[in-house]
C-alpha positions in Angstrom: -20.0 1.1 60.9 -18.3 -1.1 58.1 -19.9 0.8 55.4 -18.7 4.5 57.2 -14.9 2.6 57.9 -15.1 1.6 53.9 -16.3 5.4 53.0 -13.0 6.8 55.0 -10.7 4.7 53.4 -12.0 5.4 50.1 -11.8 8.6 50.3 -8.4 8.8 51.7 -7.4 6.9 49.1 -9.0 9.1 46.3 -7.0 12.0 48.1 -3.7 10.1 48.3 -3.4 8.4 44.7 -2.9 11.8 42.3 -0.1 12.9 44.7 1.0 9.4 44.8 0.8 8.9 40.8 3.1 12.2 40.4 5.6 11.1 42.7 6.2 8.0 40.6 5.9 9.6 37.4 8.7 12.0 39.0 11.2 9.3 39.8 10.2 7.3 36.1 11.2 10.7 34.7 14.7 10.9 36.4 15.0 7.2 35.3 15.1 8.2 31.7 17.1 11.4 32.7 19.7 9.5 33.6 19.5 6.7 31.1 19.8 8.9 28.4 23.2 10.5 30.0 24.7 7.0 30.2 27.4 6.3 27.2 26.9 2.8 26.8 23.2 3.3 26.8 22.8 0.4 29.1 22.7 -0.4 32.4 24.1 -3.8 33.7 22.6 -4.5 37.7 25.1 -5.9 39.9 23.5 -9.3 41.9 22.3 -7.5 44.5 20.5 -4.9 42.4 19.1 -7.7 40.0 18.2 -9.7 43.6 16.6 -6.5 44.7 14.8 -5.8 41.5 13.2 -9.8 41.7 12.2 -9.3 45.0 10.4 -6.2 44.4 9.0 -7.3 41.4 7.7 -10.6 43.6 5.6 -7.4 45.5 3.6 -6.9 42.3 3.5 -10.6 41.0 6.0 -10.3 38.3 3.5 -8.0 36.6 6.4 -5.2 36.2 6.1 -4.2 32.2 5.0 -0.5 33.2 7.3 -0.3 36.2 11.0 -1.8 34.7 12.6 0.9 33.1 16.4 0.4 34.0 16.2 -3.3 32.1 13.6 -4.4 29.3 11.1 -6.5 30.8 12.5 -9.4 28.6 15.4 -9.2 30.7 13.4 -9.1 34.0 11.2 -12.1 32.5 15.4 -13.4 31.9 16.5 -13.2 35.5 13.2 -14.3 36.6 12.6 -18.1 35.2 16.4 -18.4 35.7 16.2 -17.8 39.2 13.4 -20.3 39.9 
């Protein structure tokens, strides 16, 4: 029964994760969209956004280079040893 349980999910992941992939690489494409209609070419997060963005991150470990688009990873790596 595990093995048959461990075949399902595996396949139901397998037929979730394209769909899944273009979703995000919809949303990272409206993220640059937008970023490059901003004058100042920069985007400064309120507290609750940068609060929001560190608890995410938390989610994935910290590991958020390919993820962080609306700040530079340097500036994630910032918020996040300043906030310990």
């Amino acid at each position: 029964m595990d093995r048959l349980n461990f075949l399902l999910v595996t396949l139901a992941e397998r037929l979730f994760r394209p769909a899944h992939n273009v979703r995000l690489q919809i949303l990272e494409a409206q993220i640059w969209f937008l970023r490059s209609r901003i004058e100042a070419g920069r985007v400064v997060p309120s507290p609750e956004e940068k609060h929001e963005l560190l608890r995410l991150g938390a989610l994935l470990d910290h590991g958020v280079v390919d993820v962080m688009h609306i700040v530079q990873p340097e500036t994630y790596r910032t918020w996040l040893h300043s906030s310990r």
